[in-house]
C-alpha positions in Angstrom: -137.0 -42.7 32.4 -138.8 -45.4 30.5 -138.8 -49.0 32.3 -136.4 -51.3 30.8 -138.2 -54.1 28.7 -137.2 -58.3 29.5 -135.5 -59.3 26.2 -134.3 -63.1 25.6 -131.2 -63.8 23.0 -133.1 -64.0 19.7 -134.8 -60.5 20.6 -131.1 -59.4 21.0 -130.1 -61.5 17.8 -132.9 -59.1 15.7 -131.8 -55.9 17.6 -128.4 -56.1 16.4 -128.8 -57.3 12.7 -131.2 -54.5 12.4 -129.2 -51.7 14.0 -126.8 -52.9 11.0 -129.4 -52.9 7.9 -132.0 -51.5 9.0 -133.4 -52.2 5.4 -133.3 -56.1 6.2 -136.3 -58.0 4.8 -138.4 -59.5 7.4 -137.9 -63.0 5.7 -134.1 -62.4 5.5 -133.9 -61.2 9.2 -135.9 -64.6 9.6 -133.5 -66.4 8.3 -130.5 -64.7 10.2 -131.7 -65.5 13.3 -133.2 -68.8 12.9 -137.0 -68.2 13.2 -140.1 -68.5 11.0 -140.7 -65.2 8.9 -143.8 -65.0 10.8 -142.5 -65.5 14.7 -139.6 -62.7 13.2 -142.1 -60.1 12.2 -144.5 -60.8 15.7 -141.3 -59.9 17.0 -140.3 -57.1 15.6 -143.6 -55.3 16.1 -143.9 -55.9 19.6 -140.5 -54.8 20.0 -141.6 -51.4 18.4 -144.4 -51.2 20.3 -142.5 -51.6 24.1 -140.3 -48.9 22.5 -137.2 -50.9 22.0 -137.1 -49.9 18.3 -137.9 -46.7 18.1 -137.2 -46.2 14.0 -134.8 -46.4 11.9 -132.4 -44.8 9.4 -129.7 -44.7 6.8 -126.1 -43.4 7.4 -125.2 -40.5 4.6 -121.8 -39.1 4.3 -121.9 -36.3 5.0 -118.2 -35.1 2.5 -120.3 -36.6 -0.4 -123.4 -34.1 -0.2 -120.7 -30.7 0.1 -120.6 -31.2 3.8 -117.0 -32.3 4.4 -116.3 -30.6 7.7 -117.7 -31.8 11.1 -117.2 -30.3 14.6 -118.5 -30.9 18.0 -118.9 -28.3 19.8 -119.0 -27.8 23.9 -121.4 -25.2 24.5 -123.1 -23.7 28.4 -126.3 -21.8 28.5 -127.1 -19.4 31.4 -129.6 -19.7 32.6 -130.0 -23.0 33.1 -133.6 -23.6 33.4 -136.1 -25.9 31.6 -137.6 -22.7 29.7 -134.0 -22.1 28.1 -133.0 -25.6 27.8 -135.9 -25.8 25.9 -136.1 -22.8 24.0 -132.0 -23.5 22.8 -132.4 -27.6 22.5 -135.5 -26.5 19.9 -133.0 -23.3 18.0 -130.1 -25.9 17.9 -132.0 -28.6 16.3 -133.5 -26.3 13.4 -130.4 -25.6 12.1 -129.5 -27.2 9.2 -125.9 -27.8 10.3 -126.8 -30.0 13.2 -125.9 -33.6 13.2 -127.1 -34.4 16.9 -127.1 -33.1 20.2 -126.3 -34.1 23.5 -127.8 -32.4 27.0 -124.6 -33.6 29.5 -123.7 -33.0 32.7 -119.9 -31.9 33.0 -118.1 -28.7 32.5 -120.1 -28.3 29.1 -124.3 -28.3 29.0 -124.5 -29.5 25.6 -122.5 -31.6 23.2 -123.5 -30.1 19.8 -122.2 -32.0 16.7 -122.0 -30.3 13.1 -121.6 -30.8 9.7 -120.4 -27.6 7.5 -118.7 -27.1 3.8 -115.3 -25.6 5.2 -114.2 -23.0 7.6 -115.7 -20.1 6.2 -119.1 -22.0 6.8 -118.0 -22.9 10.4 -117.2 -19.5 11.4 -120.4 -18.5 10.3 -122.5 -20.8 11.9 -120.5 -19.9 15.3 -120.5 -16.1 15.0 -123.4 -15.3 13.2 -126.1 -17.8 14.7 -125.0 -19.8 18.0 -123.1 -16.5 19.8 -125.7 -14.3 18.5 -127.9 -16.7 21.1 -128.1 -14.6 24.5 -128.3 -17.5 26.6 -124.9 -19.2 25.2 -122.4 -18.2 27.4 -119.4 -19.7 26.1 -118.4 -22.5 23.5 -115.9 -24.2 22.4 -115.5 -25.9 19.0 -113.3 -29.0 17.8 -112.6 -30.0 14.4 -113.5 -33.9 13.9 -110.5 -35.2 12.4 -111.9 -39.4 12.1 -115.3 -40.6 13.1 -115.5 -44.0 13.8 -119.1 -45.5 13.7 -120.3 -47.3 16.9 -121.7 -50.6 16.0 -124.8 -51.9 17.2 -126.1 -52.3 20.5 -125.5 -55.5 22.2 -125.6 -56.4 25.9 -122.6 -56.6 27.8 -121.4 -60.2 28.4 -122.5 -60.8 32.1 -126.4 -59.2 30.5 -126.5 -61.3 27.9 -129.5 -63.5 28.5 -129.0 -67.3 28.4 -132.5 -68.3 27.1 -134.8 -68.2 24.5 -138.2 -66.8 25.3 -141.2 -69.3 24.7 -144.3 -68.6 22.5 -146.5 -66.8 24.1 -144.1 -65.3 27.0 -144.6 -61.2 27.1 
């Protein structure tokens, strides 16, 4: 597990306007949290480089491109080694239909969350390619009905750092 990294309130301030536009303008993001554009960028590169920001993206709905029905689906793997993990975690994520995936303790061994064009295409993708998997044991799919987006990242109140870190500090 990768050390957590010392970050002050502006560092937070640029985490979170990024994590909602990622396609901010450095001199923008600048602006937004009251430094100079060049401080801001210094910033944000030494942020990717502790591995705090590891990329970033753009959100695509997924009903727009034919893909209107999502699922999650609770899946367990026997056995549960690191070879089989592996081997399943790297099937799972070369499938076209997957949105993400979660490794999770619990009753299930992975979270796996899909997007499909209807039913038919669900069904298929259950049957034909994950049951077809000898080490899935058992699944168990549910229909998303809403998905609400999480918003960004942002320390929990009694976290939340008080000061501002100096130039020059880490």
């Amino acid at each position: 597990m990768q050390e957590s990294v010392e970050l002050d309130s502006v560092d937070w301030r640029i985490l979170e306007e990024l994590q909602n536009d990622a396609t901010l303008p450095n001199r923008v993001l600048a602006e937004r949290v009251g430094l100079a554009a060049s401080s801001c960028l210094q910033r944000v590169r030494r942020l990717r480089e502790q591995g705090v920001i590891t990329g970033s993206h753009i959100d695509v709905n997924p009903a727009a491109t034919g893909l209107a029905l999502e699922a999650v689906v609770a899946i367990n793997v026997r056995p549960h080694t690191r070879q089989v993990v592996d081997q399943f975690r790297e099937f799972v994520m070369g499938q076209p239909e997957t949105r993400s995936l979660l490794h999770v303790s619990g009753q299930a061994d992975f979270l796996l969350h899909v997007a499909v064009a209807d039913t038919k295409h669900l069904q298929e993708f259950l049957v034909d390619k994950l049951a077809s998997r000898t080490e899935v044991r058992h699944f168990t799919s549910s229909i998303v009905l809403e998905e609400l987006h999480t918003r960004a990242l942002t320390p929990p109140r009694q976290l939340r750092p008080k000061r501002r870190r100096r130039s020059g500090e880490g």
